[in-house]
VMD Tcl script that draws the C-alpha trace (Angstrom):
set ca {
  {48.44 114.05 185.58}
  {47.36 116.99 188.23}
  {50.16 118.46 189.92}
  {49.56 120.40 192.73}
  {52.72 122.40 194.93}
  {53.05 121.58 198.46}
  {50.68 124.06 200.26}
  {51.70 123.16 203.76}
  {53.14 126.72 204.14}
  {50.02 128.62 203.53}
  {48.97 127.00 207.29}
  {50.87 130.43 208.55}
  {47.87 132.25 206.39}
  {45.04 133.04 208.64}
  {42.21 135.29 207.01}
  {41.66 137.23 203.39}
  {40.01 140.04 202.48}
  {39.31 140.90 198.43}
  {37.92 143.64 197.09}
  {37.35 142.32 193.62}
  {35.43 139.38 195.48}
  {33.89 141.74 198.14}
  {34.32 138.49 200.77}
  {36.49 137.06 203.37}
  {37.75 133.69 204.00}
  {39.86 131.50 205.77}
  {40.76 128.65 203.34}
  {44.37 129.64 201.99}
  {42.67 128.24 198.56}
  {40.74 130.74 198.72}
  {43.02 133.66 198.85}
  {43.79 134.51 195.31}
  {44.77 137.80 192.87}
  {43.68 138.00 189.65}
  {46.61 137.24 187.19}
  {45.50 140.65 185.19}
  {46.25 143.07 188.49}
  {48.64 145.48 188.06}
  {50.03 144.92 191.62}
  {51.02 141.46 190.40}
  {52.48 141.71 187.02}
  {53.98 145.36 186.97}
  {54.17 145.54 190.38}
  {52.12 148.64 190.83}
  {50.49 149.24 193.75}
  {51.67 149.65 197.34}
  {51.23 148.13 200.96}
  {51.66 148.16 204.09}
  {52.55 145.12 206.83}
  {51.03 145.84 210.54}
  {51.07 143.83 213.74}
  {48.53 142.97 216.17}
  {49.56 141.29 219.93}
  {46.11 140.39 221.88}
  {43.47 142.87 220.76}
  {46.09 145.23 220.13}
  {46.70 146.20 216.29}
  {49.86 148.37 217.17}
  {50.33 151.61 215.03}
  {47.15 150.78 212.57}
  {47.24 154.57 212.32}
  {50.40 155.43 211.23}
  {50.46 153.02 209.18}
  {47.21 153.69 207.00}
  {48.46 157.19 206.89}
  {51.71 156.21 204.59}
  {49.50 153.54 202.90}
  {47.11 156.53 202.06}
  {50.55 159.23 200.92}
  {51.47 156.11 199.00}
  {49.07 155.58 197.00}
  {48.95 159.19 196.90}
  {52.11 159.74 195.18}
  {51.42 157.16 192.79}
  {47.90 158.04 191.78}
  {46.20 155.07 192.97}
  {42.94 155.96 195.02}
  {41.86 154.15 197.90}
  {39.12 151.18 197.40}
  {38.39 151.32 200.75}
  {38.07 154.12 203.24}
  {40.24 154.44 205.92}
  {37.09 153.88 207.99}
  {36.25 150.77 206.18}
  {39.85 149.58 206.47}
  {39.89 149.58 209.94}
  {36.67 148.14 210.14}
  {37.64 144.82 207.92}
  {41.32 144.71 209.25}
  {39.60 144.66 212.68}
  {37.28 141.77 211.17}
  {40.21 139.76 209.99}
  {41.75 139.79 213.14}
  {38.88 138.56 214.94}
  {38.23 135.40 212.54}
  {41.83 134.50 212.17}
  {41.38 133.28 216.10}
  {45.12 133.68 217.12}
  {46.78 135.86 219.03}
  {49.91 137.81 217.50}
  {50.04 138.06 213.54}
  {50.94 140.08 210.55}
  {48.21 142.17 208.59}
  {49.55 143.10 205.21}
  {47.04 145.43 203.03}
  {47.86 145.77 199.58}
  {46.15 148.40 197.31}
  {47.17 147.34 193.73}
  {46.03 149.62 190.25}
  {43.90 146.38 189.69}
  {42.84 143.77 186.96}
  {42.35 144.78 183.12}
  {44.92 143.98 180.66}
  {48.27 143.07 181.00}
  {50.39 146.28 179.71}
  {52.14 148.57 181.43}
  {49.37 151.34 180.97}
  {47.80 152.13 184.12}
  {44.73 153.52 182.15}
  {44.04 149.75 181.22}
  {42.93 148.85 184.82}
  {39.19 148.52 185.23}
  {39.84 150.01 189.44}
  {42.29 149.92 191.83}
  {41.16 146.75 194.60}
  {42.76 146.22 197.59}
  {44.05 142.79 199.02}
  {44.27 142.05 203.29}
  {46.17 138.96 204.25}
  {46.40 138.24 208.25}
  {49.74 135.71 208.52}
  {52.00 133.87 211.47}
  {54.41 136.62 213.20}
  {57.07 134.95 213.89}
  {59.14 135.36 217.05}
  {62.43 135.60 217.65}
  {63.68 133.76 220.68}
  {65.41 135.87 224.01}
  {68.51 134.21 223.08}
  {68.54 135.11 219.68}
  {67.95 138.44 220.20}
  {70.81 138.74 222.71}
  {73.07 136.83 220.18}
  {72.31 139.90 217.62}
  {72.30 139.42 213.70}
  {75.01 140.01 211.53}
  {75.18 142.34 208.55}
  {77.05 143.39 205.64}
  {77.32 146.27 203.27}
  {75.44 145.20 199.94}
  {76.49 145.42 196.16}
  {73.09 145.84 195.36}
  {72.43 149.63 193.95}
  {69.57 151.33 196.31}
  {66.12 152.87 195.35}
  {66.32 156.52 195.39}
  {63.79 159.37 195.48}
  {60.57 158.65 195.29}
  {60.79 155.04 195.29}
  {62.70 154.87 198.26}
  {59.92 156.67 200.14}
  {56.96 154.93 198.62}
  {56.43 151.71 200.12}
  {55.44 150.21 196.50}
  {55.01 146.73 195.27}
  {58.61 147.18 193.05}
  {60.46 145.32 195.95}
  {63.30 143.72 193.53}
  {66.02 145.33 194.64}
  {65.49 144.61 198.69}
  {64.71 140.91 197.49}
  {67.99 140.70 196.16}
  {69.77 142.26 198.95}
  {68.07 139.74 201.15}
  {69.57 136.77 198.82}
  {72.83 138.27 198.98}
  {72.85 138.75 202.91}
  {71.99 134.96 202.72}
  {73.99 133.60 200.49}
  {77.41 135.55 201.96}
  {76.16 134.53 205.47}
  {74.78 137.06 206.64}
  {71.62 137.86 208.56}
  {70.56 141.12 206.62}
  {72.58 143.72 204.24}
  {72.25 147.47 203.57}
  {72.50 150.00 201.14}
  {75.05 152.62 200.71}
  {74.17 155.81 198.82}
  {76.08 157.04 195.74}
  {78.52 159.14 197.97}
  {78.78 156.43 200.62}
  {76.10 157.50 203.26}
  {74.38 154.37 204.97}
  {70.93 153.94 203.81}
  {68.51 151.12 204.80}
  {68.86 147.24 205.09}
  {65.72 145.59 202.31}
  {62.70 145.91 204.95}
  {64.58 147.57 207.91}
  {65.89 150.85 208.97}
  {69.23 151.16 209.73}
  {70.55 153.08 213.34}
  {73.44 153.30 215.95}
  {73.84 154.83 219.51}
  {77.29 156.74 219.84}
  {77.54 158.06 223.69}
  {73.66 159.11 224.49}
  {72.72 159.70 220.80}
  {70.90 157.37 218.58}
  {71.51 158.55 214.73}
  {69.36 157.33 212.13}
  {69.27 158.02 207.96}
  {67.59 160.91 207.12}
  {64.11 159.85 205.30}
  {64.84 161.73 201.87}
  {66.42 158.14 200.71}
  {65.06 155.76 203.20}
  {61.67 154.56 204.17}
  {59.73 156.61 206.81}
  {59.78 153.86 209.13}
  {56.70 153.56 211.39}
  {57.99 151.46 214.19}
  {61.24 153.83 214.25}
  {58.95 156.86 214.47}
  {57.27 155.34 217.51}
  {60.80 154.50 219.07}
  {62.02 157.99 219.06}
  {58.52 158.91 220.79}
  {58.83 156.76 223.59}
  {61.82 157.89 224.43}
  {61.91 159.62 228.11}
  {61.38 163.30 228.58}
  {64.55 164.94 229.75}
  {66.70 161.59 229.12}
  {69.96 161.53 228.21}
  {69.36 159.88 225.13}
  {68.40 161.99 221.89}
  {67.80 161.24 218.57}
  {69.74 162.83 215.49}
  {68.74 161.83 211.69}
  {71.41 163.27 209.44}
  {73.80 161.91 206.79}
  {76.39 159.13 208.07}
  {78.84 157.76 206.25}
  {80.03 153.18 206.77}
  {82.81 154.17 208.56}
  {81.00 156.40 211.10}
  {78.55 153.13 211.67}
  {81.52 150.76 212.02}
  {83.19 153.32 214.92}
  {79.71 153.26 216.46}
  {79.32 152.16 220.51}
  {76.32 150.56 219.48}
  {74.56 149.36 215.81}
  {70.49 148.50 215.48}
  {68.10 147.50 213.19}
  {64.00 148.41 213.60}
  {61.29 147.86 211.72}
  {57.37 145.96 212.43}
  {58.26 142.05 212.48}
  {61.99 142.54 214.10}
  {60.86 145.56 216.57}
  {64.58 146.87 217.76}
  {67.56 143.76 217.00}
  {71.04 144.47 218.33}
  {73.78 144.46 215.40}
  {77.03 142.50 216.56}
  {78.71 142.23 213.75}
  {79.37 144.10 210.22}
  {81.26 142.60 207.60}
  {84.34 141.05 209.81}
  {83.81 143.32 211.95}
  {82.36 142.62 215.68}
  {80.14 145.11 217.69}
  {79.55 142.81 221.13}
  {77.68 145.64 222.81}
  {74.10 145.74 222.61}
  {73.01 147.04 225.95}
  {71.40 150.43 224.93}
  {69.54 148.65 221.59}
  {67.98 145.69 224.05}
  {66.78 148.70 226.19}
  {65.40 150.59 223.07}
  {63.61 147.25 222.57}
  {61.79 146.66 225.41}
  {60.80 150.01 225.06}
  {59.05 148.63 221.64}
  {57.79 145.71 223.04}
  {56.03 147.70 226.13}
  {54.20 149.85 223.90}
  {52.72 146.81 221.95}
  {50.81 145.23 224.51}
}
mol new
graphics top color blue
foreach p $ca { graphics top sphere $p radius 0.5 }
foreach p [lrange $ca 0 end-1] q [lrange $ca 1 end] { graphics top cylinder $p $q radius 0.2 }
display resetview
């Protein structure tokens, strides 16, 4: 007897890009990894997830710029020049025929044995998936999520600035925001500093200053880069990165998360504790939301 899985969810997939087949498609069947890549079964490799609202791909710069220091630090050369990226992401987009999505590119060490040696790997291939962005709704937004400090022990050094395909420990920090009731968790370093919730940076406002992780132990976050650009000239508002400790977060006037898919959300509670005010993060996400279309 042929059993196949349930495939319905792979109707969120739009387009595919492969390297290793040099062809894109649109049939989710289609849109397969050799078992032997690196990226799949050591997790080697890195990528990067971008968005795209009408014609718009918002931030494809920035974003092929860590993709390229990525792969960089690792010692995984690009398949593809940036050139060429932009070219086939741009391609993807157009055949997908919808109009908001998710790009993710993902430049793996590639197919060739399955050890850990990267020297076994015949080249390094990259992977670009166009899928459903999902929304959330106004009233969600102004509802805000609810997090919670996690158990889970953080990435540190260079693997909490590479955004690599080792994503274990922010998969289980997701589980365990879940499965406590919780919309998202976040990290705490070993002296008790806040960190980084599993795919979004962590902030808060305190009077006119927004304060965000310094990027030594977090991810340098594209969409929170962008933020602190739009912000007016000669506003009120400033941004400070430096060292902050849970206690300094839970005394904060206001608590936010940012990152690609969730743009700015308004924290409103942590732990037990509630944080109703969200005016200055709903501002800070319009001001995200402007700049994509």
């Amino acid at each position: 007897m042929t059993y196949m899985a349930n495939r319905d969810h792979q109707r969120a997939y739009f387009s595919f890009f492969s390297t290793y087949d040099n062809h894109v498609t649109t049939d989710p069947k289609q849109m397969v990894v050799p078992i032997d890549d690196h990226g799949f079964h050591r997790g080697d490799g890195v990528f990067e997830a971008i968005k795209w609202v009408g014609n718009k791909v918002w931030l494809l710069d920035p974003h092929l710029s860590r993709l390229e220091k990525s792969c960089d630090k690792i010692k995984i050369s690009l398949p593809l020049s940036v050139i060429d990226t932009k070219k086939k992401i741009e391609e993807l987009v157009a055949v997908s025929k919808v109009p908001q999505g998710i790009i993710r590119v993902f430049v793996t060490r590639g197919p060739g044995s399955f050890g850990i040696s990267p020297y076994e790997s015949t080249a390094s291939q990259m992977y670009i998936v166009t899928t459903e962005l999902k929304d959330w709704s106004i009233d969600r937004v102004q509802k805000g999520v609810a997090i919670r400090k996690s158990d889970i022990i953080p990435k540190k050094g260079l693997f909490a600035q590479v955004k690599s395909l080792n994503y274990l420990p922010n998969v289980l920090m997701k589980k365990e925001a879940i499965d406590s009731g919780f919309d998202f968790a976040f990290g705490l370093g070993e002296n008790g500093e806040v960190l980084e919730s599993s795919t979004e940076n962590v902030g808060f406002i305190k009077d006119n200053t927004i304060v965000t992780p310094l990027f030594d132990s977090t991810l340098r976050g594209t969409s929170l880069i962008r933020l602190t650009e739009l912000l007016p000239k000669n506003s009120e508002i400033i941004w400070q990165q430096r060292i902050f400790s849970y206690q300094e977060l839970i005394n904060a006037d206001e608590v936010f998360l940012v990152g690609t898919t969730l743009d700015v959300m308004p924290v409103t509670r942590i732990d037990d504790i509630a944080k109703p005010q969200t005016e200055k993060s709903l501002w800070l996400r319009g001001l995200l939301k402007t700049d994509q279309t």
